[in-house]
N, C-alpha and C positions, 0 to 999 in steps of 0.2 A: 650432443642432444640439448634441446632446450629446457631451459631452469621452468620445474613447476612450478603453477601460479602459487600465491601463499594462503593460506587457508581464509574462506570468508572473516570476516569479524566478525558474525556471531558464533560459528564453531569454534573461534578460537577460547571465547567467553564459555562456552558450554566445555571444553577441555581442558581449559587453567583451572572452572570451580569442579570438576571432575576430580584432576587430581585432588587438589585441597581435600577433597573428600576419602583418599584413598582409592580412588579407580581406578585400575587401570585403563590407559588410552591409547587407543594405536588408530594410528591412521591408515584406511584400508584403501580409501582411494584420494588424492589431491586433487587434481581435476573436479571432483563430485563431492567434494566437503564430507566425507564418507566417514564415522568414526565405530571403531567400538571399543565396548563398554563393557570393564569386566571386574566385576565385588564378589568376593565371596560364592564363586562357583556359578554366578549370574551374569547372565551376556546378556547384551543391548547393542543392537546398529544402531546408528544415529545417521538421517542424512541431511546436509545445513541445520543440521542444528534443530530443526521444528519436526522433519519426518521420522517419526518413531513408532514401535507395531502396537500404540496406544490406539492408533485411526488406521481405520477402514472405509472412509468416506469415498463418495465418487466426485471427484475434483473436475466440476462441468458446471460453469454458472448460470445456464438455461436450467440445467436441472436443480439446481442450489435454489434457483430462483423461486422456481414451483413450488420445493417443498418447504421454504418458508412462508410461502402465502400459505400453502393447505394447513399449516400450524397457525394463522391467524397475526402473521407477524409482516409491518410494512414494508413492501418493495415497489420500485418503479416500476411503470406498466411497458414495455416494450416488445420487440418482436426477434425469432431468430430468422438469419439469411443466408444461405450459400453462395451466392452470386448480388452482383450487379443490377441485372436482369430482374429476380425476386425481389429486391430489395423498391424497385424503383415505383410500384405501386403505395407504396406503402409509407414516402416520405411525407405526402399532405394529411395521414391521421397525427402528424405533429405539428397542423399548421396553429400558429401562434405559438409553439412550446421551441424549448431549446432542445436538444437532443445532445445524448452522450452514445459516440460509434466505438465499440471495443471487439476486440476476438474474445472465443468462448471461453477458453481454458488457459491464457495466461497470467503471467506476474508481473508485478515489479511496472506496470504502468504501461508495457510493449503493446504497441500500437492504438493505447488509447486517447480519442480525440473529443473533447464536449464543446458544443455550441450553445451561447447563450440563450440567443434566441435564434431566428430565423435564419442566421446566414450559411446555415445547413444549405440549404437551397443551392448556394454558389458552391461551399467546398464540399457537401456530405459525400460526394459521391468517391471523389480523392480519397475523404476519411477510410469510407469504406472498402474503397483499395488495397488500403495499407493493411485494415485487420484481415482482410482475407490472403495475404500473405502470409499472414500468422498462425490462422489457425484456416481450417475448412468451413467455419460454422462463425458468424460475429453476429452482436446483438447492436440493433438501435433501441437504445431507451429512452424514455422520459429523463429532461436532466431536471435535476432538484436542487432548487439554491439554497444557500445555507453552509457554516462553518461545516468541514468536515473534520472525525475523531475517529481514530483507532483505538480498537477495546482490546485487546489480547488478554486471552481465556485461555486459560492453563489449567486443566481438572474443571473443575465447577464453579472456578471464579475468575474475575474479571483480577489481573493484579497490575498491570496501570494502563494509563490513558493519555493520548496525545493528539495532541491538535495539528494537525500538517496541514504548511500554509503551501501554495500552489509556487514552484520557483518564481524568485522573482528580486528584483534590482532596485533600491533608491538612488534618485535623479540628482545629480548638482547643479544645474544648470549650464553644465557647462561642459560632459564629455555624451559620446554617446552609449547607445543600450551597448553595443557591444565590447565595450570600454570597462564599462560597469559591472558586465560579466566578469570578464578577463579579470580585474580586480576582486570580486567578490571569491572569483575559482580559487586566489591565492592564500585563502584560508587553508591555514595546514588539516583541517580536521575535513576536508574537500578532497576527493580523489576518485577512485574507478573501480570499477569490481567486485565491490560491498567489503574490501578492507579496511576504508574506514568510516566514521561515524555520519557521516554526510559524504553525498556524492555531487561532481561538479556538474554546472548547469551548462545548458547545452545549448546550438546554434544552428538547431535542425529546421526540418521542414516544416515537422508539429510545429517551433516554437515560429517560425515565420508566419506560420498562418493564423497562427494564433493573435502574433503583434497587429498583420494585416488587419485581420477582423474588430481592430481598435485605431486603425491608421494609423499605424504607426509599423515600423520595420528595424532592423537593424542600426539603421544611421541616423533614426531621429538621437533629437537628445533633449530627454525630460526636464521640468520646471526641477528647481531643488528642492526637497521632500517629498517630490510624486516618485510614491510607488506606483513599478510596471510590473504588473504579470506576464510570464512568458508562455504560461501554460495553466489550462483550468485545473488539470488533475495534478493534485496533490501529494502522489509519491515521491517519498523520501528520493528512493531510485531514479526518479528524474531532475534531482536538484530543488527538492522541497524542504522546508525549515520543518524542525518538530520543536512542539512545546510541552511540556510535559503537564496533562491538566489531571492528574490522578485524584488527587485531592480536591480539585474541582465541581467535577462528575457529579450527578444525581443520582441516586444510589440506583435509579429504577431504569435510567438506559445504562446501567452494568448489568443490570437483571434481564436487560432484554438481548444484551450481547450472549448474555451464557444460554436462553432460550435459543435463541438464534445457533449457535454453537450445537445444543443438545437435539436438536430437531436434524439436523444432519448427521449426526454421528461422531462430531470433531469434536476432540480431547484439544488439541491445543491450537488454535483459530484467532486469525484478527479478524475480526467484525467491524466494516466501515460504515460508520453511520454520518447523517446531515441530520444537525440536533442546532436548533436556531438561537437555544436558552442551554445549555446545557446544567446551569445551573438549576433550576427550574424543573420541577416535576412537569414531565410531558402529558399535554391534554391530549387531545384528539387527532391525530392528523398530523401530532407535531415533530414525528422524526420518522426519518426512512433510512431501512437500512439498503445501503445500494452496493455490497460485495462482502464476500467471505474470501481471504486469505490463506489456504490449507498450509503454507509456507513460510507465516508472517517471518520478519527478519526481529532478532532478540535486541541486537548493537542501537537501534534506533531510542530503546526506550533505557539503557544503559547511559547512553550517548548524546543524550536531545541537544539541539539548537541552545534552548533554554530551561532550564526545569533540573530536577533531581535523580542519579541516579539509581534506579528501582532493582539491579542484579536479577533480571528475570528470568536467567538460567538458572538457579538455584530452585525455581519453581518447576523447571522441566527435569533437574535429577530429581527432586521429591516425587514426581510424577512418575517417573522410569522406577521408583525403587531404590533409588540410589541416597537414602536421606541422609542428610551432615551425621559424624558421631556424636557419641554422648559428650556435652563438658565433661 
């Protein structure tokens, strides 16, 4: 029989501070990061780590989308598609704007493609290909430029915040992009599966068409110090760096991550915003929140690129009932 996989890294984090706590932990399925959770006559499933009977939300980003507008909170303006066909009316209400093509209800960055500007034109239709592979239903949105930062909301607050930079390579002038991959993938803390704290960056179609639309491909080879993006969206899970900006943050887009949060129903939520100052109390206009994560990953903000680690599992047993004992 084949060896099962070994448990995500953030279940593993939500089960080591488990125990410490006196929990019992048994793993109910491997395959499905499945845990539970048993103090004192009190049970708890756990699934990855983030699925707990805390939420009831309906995990669909057309409808996520709606009901933070009807709460009076920023999102980009876009449309939903089933088809090709539907879609293809619909691509000149973004002429001049870039466009981001995703499916409805996934994670972890699967099948998402944004264009800066206009070159939708030439690849959207491929983009959108690909999300209706994935899901029945994908959204063209407005893309919105700007740093993006995950909030992760656990109960009623924000407890950190990260900056996830889009994958990407610096140049020496002297090997190519895909050189510089290969190099960078040989970071130990780089690997597959969400077992560890970064994942390796990758040599796919998204990242081709992505270099394309900058002229550039696999076999260029950059100036020394230019950074290349290989990809606009900034999931960790497609070989994005994290920064850890916790202490950063403005206290008021933390306040708008837990609205955001509280207006769906979701106890524990990454909230991705485009915050241009994030330092900086937001004026008008000044951030948009563009995805709700009902599954955010814990290991990222444990584990960042760069920054401090925050133990944000200890916020999800406080949350389950499971609180540290007394000293």
């Amino acid at each position: 029989m084949p060896t099962p996989a070994p448990l995500e890294l953030s279940t593993q984090l939500l089960a080591a501070a488990a125990r410490q706590r006196g929990v019992h932990v048994e793993v109910v399925d491997t395959d499905d990061n499945f845990l539970r959770l048993t103090r004192d006559g009190r049970t708890e499933y756990v699934k990855q780590a983030t699925r707990t009977s805390a939420d009831t939300y309906i995990e669909n980003k057309e409808v996520t989308k709606r009901v933070l507008r009807d709460h009076g909170l920023p999102v980009p303006d876009g449309f939903a598609v089933r088809s090709l066909e539907e879609a293809a009316p619909l691509w000149e209400r973004f002429a001049g704007r870039g466009i981001v093509v995703k499916p409805r209800s996934t994670n972890f960055g699967q099948g998402v493609t944004l264009f800066r500007d206009e070159s939708w034109r030439e690849h959207g239709p491929a983009a959108l290909a690909r999300a209706l592979a994935l899901d029945s239903v994908a959204l063209l949105e407005e893309f919105v430029a700007g740093p993006e930062y995950r909030f992760l909301v656990v109960g009623d607050a924000v407890v950190p915040v990260l900056h996830r930079v889009p994958a990407n390579v610096t140049g020496d002038g002297g090997r190519r992009i895909r050189d510089l991959v290969e190099e960078k993938n040989r970071d130990p803390r780089r690997g597959h599966g969400y077992v560890t704290p970064l994942e390796q960056l990758r040599l796919g179609e998204t990242e081709a068409d992505y270099l394309r639309a900058q002229g550039l491909d696999f076999d260029s080879v950059p100036a020394a110090g230019q950074t290349v993006y290989l990809r606009e969206n900034s999931n960790i899970s497609t070989g994005g760096d994290s920064l850890d900006f916790t202490d950063l943050a403005h206290p008021a887009y933390k306040q708008a991550a837990v609205a955001a949060a509280r207006a769906v129903g979701a106890r524990i939520c990454g909230a991705d915003l485009i915050v241009p100052d994030i330092r900086r109390a937001p004026g008008p206009g000044a951030f948009s929140i563009i995805e709700l994560n009902f599954n955010p990953a814990l290991h990222i903000h444990d584990f960042p690129f760069s920054g401090e680690n925050r133990q944000v599992e200890n916020h999800v047993l406080d949350l389950l009932g499971f609180t540290a004992p007394a000293a």
